[in-house]
C-alpha positions in Angstrom: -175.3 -98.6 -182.7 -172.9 -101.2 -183.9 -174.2 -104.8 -182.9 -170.5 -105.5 -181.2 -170.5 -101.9 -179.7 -173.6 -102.9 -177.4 -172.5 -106.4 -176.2 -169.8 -104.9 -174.5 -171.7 -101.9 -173.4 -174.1 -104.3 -172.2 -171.7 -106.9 -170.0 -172.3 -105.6 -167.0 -175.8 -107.5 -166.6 -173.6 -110.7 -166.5 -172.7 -112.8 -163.3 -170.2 -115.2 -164.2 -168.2 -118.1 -161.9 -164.6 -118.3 -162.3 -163.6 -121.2 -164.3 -166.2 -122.4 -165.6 -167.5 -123.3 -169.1 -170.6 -120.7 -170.6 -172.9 -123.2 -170.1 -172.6 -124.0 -166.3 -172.0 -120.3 -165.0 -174.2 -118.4 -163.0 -176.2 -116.3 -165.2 -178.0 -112.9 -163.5 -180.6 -110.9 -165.5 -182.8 -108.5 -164.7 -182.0 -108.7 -160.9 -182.9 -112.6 -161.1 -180.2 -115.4 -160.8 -180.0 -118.6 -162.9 -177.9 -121.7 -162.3 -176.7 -120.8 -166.2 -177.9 -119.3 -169.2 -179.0 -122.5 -170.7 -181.3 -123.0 -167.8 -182.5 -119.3 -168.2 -183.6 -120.7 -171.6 -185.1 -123.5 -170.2 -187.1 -121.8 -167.8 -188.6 -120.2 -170.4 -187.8 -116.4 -169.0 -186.9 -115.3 -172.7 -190.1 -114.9 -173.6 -193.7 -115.2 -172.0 -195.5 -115.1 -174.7 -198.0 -117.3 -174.3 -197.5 -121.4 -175.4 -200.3 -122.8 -177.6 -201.1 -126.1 -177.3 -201.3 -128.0 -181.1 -205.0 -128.0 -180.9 -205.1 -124.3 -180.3 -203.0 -123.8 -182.8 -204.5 -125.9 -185.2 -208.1 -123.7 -184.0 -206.3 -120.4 -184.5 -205.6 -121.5 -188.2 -208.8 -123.1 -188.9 -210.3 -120.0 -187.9 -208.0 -117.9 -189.9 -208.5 -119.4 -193.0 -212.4 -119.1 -192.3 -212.5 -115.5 -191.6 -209.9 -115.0 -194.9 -212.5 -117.0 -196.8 -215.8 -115.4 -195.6 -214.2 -111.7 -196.3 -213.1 -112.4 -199.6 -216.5 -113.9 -200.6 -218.0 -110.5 -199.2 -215.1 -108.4 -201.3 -213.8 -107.0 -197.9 -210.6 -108.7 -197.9 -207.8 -106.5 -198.1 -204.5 -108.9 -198.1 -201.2 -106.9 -197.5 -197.8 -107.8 -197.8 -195.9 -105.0 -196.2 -196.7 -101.5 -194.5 -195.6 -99.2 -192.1 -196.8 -99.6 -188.8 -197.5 -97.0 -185.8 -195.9 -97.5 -182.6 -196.8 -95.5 -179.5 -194.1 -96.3 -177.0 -195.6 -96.4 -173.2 -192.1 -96.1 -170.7 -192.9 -97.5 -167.2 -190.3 -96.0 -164.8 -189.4 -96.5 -160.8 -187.9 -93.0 -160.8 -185.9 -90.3 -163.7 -183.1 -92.3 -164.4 -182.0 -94.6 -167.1 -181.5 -97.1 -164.5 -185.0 -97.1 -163.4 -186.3 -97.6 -166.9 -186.3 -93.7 -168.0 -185.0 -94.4 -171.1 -184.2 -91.9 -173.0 -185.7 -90.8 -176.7 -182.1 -91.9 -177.9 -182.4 -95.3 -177.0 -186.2 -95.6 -178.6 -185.0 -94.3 -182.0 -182.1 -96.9 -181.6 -184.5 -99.3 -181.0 -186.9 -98.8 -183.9 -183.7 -98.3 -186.1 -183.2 -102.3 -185.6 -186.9 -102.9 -185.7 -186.5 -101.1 -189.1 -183.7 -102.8 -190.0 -184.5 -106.2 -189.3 -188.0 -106.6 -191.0 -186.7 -104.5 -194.2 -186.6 -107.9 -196.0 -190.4 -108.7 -194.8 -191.7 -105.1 -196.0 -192.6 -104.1 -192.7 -191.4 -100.8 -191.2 -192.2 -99.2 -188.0 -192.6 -95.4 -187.3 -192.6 -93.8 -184.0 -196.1 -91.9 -183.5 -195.6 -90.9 -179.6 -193.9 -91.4 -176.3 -195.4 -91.4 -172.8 -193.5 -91.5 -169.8 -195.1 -92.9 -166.1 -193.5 -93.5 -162.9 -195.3 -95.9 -161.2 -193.8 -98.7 -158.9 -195.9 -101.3 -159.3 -196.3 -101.2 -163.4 -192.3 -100.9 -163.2 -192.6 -104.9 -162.7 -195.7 -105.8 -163.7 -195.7 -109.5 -165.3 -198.0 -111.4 -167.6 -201.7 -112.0 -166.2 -201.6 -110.0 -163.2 -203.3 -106.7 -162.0 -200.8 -105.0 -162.8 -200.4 -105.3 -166.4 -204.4 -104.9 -166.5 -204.2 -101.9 -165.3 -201.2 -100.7 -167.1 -202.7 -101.6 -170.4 -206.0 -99.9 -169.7 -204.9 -96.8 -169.0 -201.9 -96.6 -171.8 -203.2 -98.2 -174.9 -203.5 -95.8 -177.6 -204.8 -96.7 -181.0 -206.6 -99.7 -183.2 -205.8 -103.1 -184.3 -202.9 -101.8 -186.6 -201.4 -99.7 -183.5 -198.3 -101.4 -182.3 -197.8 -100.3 -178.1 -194.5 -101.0 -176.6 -194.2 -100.6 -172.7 -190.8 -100.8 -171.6 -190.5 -102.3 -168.4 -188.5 -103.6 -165.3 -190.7 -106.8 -165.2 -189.7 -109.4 -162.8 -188.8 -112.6 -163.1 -185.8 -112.2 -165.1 -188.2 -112.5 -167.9 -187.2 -110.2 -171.4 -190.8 -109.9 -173.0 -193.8 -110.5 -173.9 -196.7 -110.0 -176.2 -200.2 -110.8 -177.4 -200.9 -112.5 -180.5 -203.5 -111.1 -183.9 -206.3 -113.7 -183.3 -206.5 -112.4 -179.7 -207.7 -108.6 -180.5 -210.9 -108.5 -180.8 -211.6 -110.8 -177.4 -209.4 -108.2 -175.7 -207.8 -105.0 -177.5 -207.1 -103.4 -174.5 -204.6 -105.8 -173.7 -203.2 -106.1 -177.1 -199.1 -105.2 -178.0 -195.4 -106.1 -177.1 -193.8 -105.5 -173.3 -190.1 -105.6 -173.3 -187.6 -105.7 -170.5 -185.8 -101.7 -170.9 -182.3 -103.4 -170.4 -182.7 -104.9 -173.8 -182.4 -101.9 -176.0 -179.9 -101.6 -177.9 -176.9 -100.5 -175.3 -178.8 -101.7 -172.1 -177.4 -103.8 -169.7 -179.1 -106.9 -170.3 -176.1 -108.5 -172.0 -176.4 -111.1 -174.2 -180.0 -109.9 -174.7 -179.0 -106.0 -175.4 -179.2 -105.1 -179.2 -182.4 -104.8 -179.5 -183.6 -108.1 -180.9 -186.0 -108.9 -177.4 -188.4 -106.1 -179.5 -187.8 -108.3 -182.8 -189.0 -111.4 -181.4 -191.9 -110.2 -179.1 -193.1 -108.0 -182.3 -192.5 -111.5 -184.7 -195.6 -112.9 -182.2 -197.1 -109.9 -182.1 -197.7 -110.4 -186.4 -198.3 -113.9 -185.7 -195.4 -115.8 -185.3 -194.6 -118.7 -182.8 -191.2 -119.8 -182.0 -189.5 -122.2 -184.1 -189.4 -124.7 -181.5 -193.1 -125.0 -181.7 -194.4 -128.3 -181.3 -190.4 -129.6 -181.5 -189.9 -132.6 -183.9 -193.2 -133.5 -184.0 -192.9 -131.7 -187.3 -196.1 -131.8 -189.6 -195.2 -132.1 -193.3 -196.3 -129.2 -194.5 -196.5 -126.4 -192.0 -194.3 -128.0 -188.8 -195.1 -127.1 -185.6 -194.6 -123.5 -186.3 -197.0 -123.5 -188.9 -194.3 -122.6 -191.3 -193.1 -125.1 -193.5 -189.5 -123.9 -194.3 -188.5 -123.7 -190.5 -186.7 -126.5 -189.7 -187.8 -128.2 -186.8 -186.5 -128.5 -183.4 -186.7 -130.2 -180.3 -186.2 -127.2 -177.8 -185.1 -123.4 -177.8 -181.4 -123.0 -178.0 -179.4 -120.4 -176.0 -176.0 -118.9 -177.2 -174.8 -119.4 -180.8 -174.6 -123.2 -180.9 -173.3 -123.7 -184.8 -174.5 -126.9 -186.4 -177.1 -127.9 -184.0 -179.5 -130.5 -184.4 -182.1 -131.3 -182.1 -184.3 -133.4 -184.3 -182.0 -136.0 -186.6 -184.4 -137.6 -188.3 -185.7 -134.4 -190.1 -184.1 -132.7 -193.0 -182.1 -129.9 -191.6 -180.2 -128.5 -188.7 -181.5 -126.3 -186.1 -182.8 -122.7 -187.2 -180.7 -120.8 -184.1 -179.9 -117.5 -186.5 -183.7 -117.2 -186.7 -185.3 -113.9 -184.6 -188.0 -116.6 -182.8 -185.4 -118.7 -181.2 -184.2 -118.7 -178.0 -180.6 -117.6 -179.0 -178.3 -114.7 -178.2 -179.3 -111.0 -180.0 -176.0 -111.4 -182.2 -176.5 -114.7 -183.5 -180.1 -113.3 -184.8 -180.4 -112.5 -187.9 -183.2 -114.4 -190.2 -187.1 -114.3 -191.0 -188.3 -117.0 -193.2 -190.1 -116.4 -196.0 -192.9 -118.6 -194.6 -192.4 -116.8 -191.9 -192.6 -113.1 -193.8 -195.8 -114.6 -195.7 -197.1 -115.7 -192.0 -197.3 -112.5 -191.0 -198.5 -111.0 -194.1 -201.9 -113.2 -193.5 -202.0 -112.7 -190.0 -201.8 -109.1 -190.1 -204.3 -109.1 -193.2 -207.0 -110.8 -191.1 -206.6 -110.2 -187.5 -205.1 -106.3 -187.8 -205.6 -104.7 -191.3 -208.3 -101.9 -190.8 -209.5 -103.6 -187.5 
């Protein structure tokens, strides 16, 4: 679907005051009202995927670089720099309609249609292996680190390491997504792959957030990636706080399309808001990195690759 087709499709999800600028209207997603969309941002309810500290990061690395190091000197290294992945899509539903999450096989293929789109540039393609459907009330809002999404996971999860699962979800909140990193399969492959607010497929309701790019980002953590705000402008030389080195750094996640920000002034380069693990608007997306492409190359190489 064309990318301006589904914002206005989608503007229904919207709640706005009369006269007021973007930034200080009421903003409702999800069922769940913010005093604006920039404090939606802030609240962090784009994404709850967990936030490293710089020492875990720093660990996760470390450790990366070990296990790439220890399996090439063993000849069991296998580095790969594109590939198709399987998804098996789980659909948790409060009922047979599209408004209680039964979305249809329509909106998946548009969904992996973007997904296909987007990471075409990184070498990465992803191909639809199964659906499963479940009504069940309490999975319907099932957020991070409860019972709920224990259960949900256990009883859904279909494949290995190299299996992406997407469960579509009304999750509560007003969050859009969330997902498990590469470095934490083996400690828990159960819980491992991408949840996504069903609103924020292409066409859904959850306008700005409706073209399909919540999958994008939780997917970009899901091969390894952190947001680009990561560690803000406390931006290591080399790598930044991302651990990406040609990611500009930036103080905090921007909302909207805010052309020619910059967050971090003393650091070459203004803020990366068109990039898929910011904070901003689906149709101001529209970048990986190369470091950010050769990221998740090496992530999925150690963590997923044959796993």
């Amino acid at each position: 679907m064309n990318r301006l087709i589904a914002i206005a499709i989608g503007c229904s999800c919207l709640v706005f005051g009369q006269g007021q600028s973007d930034e200080h209207r009421p903003f409702v997603i999800n069922g769940h009202s913010f005093a604006s969309q920039q404090s939606f941002v802030e609240s962090g309810a784009r994404c709850a995927s967990k936030n490293f500290a710089p020492d875990e990061i720093d660990e996760i690395d470390a450790k990366m670089k070990l296990d790439q190091n220890l399996a090439k000197a063993a000849g069991t290294f296998a580095g790969v720099t594109g590939g198709t992945i399987p998804v098996y899509w789980h659909v948790i539903n409060n009922g047979s309609t599209t408004a209680l999450g039964n979305i249809t096989d329509t909106q998946i293929a548009s969904q992996i249609a973007v997904l296909n789109s987007v990471y075409a540039p990184t070498g990465w393609q992803f191909q639809l292996i199964s659906t499963d459907r479940t009504t069940n009330a309490t999975w319907y809002t099932a957020t991070p680190g409860t019972t709920a999404e224990t259960q949900m996971k256990n009883a859904l999860r279909l494949g290995s390491a190299q299996h992406l699962n997407i469960y579509s979800n009304n999750m509560g909140g007003g969050l859009l997504g969330w997902a498990t990193f590469p470095s934490d399969y083996a400690a828990k492959p159960k819980m491992d792959g991408v949840v996504i607010l069903f609103s924020s497929l292409p066409g859904g309701t959850a306008a700005p957030y409706n073209l399909g790019d919540t999958a994008t980002h939780e997917i970009g953590h899901w091969m390894g990636l952190y947001h680009t705000f990561q560690g803000g402008c406390a931006k290591n030389a080399t790598t930044g706080g991302d651990q990406v080195a040609d990611t500009p750094a930036e103080k905090s996640a921007a909302f909207g399309c805010p052309i020619g920000r910059n967050t971090c002034t003393t650091i070459a380069g203004n803020d990366p808001i068109t990039n898929f693990m910011d904070y901003t608007d689906d149709s101001c997306m529209n970048t990986f990195s190369a470091g950010q492409d050769a990221r998740m190359d090496s992530m999925y190489s150690t963590y997923r690759l044959n796993k």
